[in-house]
N, C-alpha and C positions, 0 to 999 in steps of 0.2 A: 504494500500500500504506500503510494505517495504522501508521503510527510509535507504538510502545509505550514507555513511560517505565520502567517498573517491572521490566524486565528479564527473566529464566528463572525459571520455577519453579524449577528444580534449584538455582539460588543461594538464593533465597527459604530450601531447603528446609536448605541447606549454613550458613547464617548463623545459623537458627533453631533447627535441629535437629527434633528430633520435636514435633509441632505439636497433637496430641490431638484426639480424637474429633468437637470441635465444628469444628475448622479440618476437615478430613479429610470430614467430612458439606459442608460448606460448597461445598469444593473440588470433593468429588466431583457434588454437583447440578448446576452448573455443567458439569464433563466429561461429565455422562449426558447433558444439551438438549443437547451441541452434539455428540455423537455419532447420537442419535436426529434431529435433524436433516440431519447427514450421512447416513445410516443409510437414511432414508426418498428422499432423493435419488440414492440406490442407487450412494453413493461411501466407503468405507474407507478409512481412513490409513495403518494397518500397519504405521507406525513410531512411535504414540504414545509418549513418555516423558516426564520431566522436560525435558530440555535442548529438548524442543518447543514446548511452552509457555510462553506470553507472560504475565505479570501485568501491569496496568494499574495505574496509580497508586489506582484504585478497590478494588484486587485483584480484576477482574477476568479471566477466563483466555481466550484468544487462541491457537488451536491452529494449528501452523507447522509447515510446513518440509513440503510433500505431494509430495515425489519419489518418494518409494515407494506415494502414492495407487492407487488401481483405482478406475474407471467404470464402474457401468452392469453388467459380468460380476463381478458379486462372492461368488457363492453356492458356487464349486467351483474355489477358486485353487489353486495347487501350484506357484509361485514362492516361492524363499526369499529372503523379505524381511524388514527389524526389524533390533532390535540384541537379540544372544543376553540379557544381562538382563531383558529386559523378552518377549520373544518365548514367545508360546502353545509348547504341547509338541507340538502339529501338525504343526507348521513347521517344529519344529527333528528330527520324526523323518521329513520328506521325505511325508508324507502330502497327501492335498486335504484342504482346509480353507472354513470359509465365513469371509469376511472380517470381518463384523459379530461374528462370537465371539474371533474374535484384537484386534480390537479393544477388546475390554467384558474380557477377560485381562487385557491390557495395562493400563487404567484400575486393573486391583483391583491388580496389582503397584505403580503410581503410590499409592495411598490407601493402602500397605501402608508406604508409606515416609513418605507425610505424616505419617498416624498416629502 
């Protein structure tokens, strides 16, 4: 496993505070490729947040921690997975869900707090 220098987003986010539109565009390009590239591999995170992500001393972002991941069956979940701040309203009313949209939630609630 790649050793990251630079830490948590959530700290990044904790030290700096609100980071504006251009950090937040930045951050979020970055979470879109490397969701659409999970996404096409037809594997979901489902616990995206802050305290997931890795910053590089580049700041670049490093997505961790996939214990709550899904493979391959990801179009019609109905496990509750996440952590309730960041977690789609799908999941937290016990409905199915497609993975890929709980994911791309999750990101706008992340960008909602970089911002």
């Amino acid at each position: 496993m790649e050793y990251v220098s630079g830490g948590l987003l959530f700290d990044l986010c904790q030290n700096m505070g609100a980071m504006g539109e251009d950090a937040g565009r930045y951050f979020m390009m970055q979470m879109l490729d490397a969701l659409e590239y999970m996404h096409n591999l037809r594997c979901v995170h489902r616990d995206l947040k802050l305290e997931n992500i890795l910053v590089d001393s580049d700041l670049n972002l490093k997505i961790a921690d996939f214990g709550f991941a899904c493979y391959k069956s990801i179009d019609n979940l109905k496990s509750y997975r996440g952590t309730m701040t960041y977690m789609a309203p799908e999941i937290k009313e016990g409905k199915t869900y497609d993975g890929t949209q709980v994911d791309l939630f999750s990101v706008g609630v992340i960008i909602f707090i970089i911002v």
